[in-house]
C-alpha positions as CSV (number, residue, x, y, z in Angstrom):
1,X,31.6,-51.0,31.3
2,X,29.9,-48.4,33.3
3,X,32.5,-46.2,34.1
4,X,32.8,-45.9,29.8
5,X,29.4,-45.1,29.6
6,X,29.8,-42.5,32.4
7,X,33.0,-40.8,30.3
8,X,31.3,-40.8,26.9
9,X,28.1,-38.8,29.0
10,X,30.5,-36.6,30.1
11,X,32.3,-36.2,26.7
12,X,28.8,-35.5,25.1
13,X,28.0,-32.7,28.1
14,X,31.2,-31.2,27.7
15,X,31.5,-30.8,24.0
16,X,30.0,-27.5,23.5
17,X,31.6,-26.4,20.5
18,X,29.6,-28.3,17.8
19,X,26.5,-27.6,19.5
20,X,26.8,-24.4,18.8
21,X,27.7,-24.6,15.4
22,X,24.8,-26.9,14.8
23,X,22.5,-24.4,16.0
24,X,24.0,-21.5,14.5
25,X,24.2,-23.1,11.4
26,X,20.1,-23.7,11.5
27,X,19.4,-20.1,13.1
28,X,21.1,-18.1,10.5
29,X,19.1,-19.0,7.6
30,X,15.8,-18.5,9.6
31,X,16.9,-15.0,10.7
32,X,18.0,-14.3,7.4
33,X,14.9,-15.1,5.8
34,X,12.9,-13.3,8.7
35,X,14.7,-10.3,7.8
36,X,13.7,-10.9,4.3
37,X,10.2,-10.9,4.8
38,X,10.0,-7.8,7.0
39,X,12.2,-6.3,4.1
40,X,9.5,-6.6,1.9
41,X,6.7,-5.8,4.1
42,X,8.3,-2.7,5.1
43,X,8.6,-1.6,1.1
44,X,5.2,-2.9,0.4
45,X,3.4,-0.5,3.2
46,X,5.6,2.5,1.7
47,X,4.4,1.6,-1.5
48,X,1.1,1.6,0.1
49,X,1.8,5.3,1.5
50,X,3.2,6.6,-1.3
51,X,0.5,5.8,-3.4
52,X,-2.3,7.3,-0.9
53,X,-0.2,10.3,-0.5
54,X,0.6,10.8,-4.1
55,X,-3.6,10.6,-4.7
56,X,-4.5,12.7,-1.8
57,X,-2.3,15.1,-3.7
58,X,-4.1,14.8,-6.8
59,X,-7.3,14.9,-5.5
60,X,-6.6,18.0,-3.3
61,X,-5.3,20.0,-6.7
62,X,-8.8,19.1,-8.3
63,X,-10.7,20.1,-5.8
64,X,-8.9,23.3,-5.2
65,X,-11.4,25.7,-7.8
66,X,-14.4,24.6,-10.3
67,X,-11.9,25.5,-12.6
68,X,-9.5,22.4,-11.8
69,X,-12.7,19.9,-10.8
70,X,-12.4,19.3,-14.6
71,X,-8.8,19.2,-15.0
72,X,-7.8,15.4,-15.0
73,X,-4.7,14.9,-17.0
74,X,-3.4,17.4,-14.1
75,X,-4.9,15.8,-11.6
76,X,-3.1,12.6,-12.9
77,X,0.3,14.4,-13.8
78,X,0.1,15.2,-10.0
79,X,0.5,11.7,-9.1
80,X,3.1,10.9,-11.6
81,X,5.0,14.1,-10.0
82,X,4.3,12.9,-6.1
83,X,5.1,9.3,-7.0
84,X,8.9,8.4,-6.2
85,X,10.2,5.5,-7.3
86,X,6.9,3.8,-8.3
87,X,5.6,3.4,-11.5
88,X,1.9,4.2,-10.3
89,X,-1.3,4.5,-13.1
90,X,-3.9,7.0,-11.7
91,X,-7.3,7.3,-12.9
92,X,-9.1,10.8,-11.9
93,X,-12.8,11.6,-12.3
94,X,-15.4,13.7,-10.7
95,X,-19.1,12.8,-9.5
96,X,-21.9,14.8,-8.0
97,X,-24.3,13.5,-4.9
98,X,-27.2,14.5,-2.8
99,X,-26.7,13.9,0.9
100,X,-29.0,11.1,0.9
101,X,-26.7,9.2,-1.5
102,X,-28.2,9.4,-4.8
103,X,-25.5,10.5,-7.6
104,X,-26.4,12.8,-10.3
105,X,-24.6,13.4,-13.5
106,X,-22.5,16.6,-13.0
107,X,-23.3,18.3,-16.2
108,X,-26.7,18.8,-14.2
109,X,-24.8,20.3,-11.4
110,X,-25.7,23.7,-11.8
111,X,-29.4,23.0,-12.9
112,X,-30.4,19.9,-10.2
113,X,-31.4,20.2,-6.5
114,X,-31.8,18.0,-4.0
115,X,-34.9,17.5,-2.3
116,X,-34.9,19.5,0.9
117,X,-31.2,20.4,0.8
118,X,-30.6,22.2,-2.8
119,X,-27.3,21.9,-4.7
120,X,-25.9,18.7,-5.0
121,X,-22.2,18.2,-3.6
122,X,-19.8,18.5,-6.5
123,X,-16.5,15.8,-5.5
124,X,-13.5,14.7,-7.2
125,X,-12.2,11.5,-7.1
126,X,-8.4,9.9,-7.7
127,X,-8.0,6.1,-8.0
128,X,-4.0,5.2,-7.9
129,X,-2.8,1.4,-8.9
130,X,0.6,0.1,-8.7
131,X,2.2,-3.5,-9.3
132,X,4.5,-4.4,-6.3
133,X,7.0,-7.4,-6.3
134,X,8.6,-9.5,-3.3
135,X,12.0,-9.9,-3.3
136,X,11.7,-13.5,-2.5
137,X,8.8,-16.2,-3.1
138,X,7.3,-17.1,0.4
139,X,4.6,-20.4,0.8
140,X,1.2,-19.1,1.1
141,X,1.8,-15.6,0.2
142,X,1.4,-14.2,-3.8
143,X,4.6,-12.5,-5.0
144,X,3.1,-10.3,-7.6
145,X,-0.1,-7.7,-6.2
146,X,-1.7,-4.9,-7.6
147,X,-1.9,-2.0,-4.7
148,X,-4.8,0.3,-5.4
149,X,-5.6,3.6,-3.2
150,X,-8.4,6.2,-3.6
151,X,-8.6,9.8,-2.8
152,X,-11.7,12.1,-3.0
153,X,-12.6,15.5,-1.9
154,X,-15.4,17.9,-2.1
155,X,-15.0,21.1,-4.6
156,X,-14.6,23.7,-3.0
């Protein structure tokens, strides 16, 4: 009796070939669904970059001359050229400030001063929003998201 439980511990130490079946069979799927995730991460950040970059873009061709401050559909067609292989929506406008904070309209631009420092700050501003997709559905984590970057600069 004991020696037959001392064979059939040996047999189960010994047999290392379904072990490692069993455990490649579980690891496998877990990698592959790893890999997955940091797939989709990865294209969600260069979503992320590419719209940033593509309203930096915009935002710098605005600000470039008075003569482009006012020039939105450009500043917009800038986006849609700088865009890749997203189907981005940018929203471009301009707004004027004191130093302190306080915003003016910027059809007073020319006529309104700021107390104690004297023409407001003249700025464009570019708002970019895409709609990014996983690949797969994880727990806990939305599979549809709206990525929205801004980009502003003074007028030069």
């Amino acid at each position: 009796m004991l020696t037959s439980i001392s064979h059939r511990l040996k047999d189960l130490t010994n047999s290392r070939r379904g072990s490692v079946m069993v455990e490649l069979g579980l690891s496998v799927p877990l990698i592959f669904i790893f890999c997955m995730a940091a797939g989709d991460f990865a294209r969600l950040y260069y979503h992320g970059l590419t719209a940033q970059g593509a309203a930096s873009q915009a935002a710098f061709y605005g600000a470039q001359t008075h003569g482009q401050n006012g020039d939105f559909a450009g500043m917009e067609q800038r986006v849609t050229d700088d865009q890749g292989p997203m189907t981005a929506s940018a929203t471009a406008s301009q707004w004027c400030g004191c130093p302190d904070g306080t915003e003016i309209a910027c059809i007073d631009h020319g006529t309104t001063t700021c107390a104690g420092y004297g023409v407001p700050l003249a700025y464009v501003r570019v708002q970019v929003e895409d709609s990014f997709s996983t690949i797969g559905a994880y727990p806990r984590i939305p599979q549809n998201t709206t990525i929205r970057q801004r980009a502003w600069m003074r007028i030069r």
